[in-house]
C-alpha positions as CSV (number, residue, x, y, z in Angstrom):
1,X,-74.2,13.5,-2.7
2,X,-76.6,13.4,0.2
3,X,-74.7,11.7,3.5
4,X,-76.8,8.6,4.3
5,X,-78.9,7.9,7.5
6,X,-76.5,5.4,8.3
7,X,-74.0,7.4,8.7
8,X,-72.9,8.2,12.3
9,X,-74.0,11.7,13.7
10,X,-70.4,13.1,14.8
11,X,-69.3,12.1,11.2
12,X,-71.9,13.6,8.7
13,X,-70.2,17.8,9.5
14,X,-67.3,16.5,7.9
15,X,-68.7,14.1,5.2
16,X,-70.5,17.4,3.9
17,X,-67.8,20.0,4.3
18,X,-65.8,17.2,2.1
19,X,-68.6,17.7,-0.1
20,X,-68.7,21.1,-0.4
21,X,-65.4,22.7,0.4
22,X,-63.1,24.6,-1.8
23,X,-59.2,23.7,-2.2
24,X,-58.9,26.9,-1.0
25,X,-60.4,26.5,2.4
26,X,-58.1,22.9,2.6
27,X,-55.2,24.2,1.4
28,X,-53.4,27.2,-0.1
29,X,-52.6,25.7,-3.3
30,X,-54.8,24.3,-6.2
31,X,-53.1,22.2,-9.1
32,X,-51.8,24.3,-12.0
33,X,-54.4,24.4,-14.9
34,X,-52.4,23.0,-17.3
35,X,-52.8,19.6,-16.2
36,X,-48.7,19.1,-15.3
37,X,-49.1,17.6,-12.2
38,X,-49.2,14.1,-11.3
39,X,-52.5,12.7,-9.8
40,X,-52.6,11.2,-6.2
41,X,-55.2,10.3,-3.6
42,X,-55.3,9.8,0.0
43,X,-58.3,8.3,1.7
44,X,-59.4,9.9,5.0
45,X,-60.7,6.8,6.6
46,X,-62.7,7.7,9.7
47,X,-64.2,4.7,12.0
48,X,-65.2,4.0,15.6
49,X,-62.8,1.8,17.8
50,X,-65.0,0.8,21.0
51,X,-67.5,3.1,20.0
52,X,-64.8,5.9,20.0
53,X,-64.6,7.9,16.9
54,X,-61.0,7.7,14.7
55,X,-59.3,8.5,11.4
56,X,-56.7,6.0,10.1
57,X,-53.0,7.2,9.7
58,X,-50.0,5.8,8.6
59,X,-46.5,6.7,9.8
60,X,-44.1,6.7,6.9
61,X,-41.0,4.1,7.4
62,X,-37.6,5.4,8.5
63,X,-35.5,4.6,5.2
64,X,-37.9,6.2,3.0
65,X,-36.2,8.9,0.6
66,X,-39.3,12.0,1.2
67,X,-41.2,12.7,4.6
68,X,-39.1,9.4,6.2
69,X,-40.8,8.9,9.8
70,X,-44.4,11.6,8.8
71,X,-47.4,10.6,10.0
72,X,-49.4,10.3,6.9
73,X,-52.7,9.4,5.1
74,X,-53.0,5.7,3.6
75,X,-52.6,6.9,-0.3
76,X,-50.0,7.7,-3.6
77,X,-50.0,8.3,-7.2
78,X,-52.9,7.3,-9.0
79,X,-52.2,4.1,-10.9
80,X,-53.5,3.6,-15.2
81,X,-55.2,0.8,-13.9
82,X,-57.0,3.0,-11.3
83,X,-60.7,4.3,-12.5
84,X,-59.6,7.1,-10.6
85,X,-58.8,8.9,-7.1
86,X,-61.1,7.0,-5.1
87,X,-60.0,3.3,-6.2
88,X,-56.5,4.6,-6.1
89,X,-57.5,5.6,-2.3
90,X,-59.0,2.8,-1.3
91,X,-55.8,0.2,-3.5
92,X,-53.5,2.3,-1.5
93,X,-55.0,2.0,1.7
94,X,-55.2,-2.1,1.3
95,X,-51.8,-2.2,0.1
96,X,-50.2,-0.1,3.3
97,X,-52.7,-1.4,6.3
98,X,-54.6,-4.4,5.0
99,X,-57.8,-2.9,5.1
100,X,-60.4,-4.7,3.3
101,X,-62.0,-2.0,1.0
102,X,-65.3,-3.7,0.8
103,X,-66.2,-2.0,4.1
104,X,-65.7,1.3,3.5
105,X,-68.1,4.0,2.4
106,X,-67.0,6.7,0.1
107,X,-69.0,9.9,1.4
108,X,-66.9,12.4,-0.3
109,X,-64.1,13.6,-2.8
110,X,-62.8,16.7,-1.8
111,X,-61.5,19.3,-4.9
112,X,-57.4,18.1,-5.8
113,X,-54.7,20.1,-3.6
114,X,-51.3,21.3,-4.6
115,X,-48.2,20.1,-3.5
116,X,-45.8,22.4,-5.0
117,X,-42.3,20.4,-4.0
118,X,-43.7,16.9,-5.8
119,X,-46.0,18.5,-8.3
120,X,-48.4,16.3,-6.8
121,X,-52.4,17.4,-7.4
122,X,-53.6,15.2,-4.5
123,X,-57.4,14.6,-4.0
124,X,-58.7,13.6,0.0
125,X,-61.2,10.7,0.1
126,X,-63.3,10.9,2.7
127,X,-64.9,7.3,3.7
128,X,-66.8,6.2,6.1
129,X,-65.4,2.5,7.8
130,X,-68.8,0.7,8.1
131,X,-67.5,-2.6,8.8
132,X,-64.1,-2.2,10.0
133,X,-61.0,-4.9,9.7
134,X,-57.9,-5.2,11.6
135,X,-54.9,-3.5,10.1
136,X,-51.3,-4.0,10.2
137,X,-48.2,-2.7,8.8
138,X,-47.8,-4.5,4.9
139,X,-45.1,-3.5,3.6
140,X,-42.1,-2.4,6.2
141,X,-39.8,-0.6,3.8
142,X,-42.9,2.1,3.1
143,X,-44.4,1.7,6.4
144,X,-43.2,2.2,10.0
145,X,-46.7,1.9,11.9
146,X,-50.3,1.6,11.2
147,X,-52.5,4.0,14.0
148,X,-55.9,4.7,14.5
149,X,-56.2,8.1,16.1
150,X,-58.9,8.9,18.6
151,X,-60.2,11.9,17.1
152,X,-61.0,13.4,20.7
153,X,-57.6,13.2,20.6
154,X,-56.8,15.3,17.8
155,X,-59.7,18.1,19.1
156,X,-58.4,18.3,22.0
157,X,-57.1,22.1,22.3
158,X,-54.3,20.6,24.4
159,X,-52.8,18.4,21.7
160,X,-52.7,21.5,19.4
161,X,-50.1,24.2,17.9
162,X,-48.1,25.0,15.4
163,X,-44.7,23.6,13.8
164,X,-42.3,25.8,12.3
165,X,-40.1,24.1,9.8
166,X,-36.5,24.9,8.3
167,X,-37.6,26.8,5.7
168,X,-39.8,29.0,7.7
169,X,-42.9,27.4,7.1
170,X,-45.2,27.6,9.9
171,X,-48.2,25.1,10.1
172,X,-50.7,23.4,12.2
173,X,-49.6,20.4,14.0
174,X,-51.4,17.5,16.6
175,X,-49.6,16.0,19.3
176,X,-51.2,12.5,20.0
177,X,-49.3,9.6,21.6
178,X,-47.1,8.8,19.8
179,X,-47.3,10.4,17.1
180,X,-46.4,14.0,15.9
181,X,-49.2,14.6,12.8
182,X,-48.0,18.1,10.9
183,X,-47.5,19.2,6.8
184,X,-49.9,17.9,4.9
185,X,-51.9,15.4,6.7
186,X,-51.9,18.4,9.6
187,X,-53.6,20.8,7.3
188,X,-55.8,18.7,5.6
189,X,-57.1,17.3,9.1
190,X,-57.0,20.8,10.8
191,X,-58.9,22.9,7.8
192,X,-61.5,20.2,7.4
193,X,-62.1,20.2,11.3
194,X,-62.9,24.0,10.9
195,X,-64.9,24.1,7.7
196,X,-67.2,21.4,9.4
197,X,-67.4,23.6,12.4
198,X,-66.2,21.2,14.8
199,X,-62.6,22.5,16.1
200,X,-61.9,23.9,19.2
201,X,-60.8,26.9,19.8
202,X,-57.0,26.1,20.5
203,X,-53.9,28.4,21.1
204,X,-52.7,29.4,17.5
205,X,-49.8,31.2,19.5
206,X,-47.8,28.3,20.4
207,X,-45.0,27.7,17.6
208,X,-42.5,25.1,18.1
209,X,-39.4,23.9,15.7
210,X,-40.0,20.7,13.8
211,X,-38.5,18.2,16.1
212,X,-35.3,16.4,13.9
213,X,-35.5,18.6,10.7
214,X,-31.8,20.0,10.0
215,X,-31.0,23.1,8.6
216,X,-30.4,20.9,5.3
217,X,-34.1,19.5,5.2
218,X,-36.2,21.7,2.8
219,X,-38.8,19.7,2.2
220,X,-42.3,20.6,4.0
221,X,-43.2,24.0,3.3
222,X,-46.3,23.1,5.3
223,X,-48.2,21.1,2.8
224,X,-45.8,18.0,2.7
225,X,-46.9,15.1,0.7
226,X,-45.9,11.5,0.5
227,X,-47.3,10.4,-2.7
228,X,-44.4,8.5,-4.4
């Protein structure tokens, strides 16, 4: 798949290292070859917000059962009626923001990752929002807030380190305001950033403990997903 003209500069790195990346460079697990685990999508909607480039995230509502309060990709289990991952992505994101998929580009599908604690295979759908609408929480018992995240923001060495979970998990986390993005939607976000070859170098050093997970919580392990 070729990224069109159209498509804005800063976004056509990581449109083709969607393209072209390995679920080994996203994430450390691939989906067991026996077909066992249960397909999901997210879509990685990235836009521009007075002219600013951002990506879309969700943050999971309070009450939930998994990953209550996470900062998440729009997305969840791929439905019969889907065709597949990307109309599941793009279903998903109407049903949890509002967005109106007829303005968004698909510009990739990256390879299915693993999510070992759900037995989710999860595939990231990368689109691009060519005509963007206004979004808004839809349904409050799945959905605390609705964000669009500068993505300066989130390159910004200073909003950068690592979280270190209860189970002794460590992985990559972005403080933006607001918002705490780590586990999944972290590693997805911070392994595409470097296969595209637009991160900053940042201080990999810097470790801190999950804000509000007990001792009890053993859910994470780093690639935390939210399809349900």
């Amino acid at each position: 798949m070729t990224v069109a003209n159209s498509v804005p500069a800063w976004l056509r790195p990581l449109a083709e290292a969607a393209q072209q990346v390995r679920s080994g460079e996203l994430s450390r697990f691939a989906p067991p070859d026996d077909g066992s685990a249960r397909p999901c999508a997210v879509l990685l909607l990235f836009g521009e917000s007075d002219g600013e480039p951002d990506v879309l995230l969700t943050e999971r509502a309070a009450g939930l059962r998994r990953h209550a309060g996470q900062a998440a990709f729009p997305g969840g289990v791929v439905d019969p009626e889907d065709s597949g991952p990307v109309q599941a992505a793009l279903r998903e994101g109407a049903e949890e923001t509002g967005l109106d998929p007829a303005g968004v580009d698909v510009l990739a599908t990256a390879p299915p990752l693993w999510i070992p604690v759900t037995n989710y295979a999860v595939t990231p759908v990368l689109g691009w929002w060519r005509v963007p609408t206004e979004v808004r929480v839809v349904d409050e018992a799945e959905v605390a807030a609705v964000h669009r995240v500068p993505l300066a923001q989130l390159l910004d060495p200073a909003n950068r380190l690592s979280v270190r979970h209860p189970s002794g998990s460590v992985g990559p986390a972005f403080r933006v305001p607001g918002l705490l993005v780590w586990g999944f939607t972290a590693g997805v976000l911070s392994n595409l950033f470097d296969a595209a070859g637009v991160a900053e170098p940042w201080d990999r050093s810097l470790v801190e403990a999950l804000p509000g997970a007990g001792p009890g919580d053993r859910e994470g392990r780093g690639v935390t997903c939210f399809c349900g």
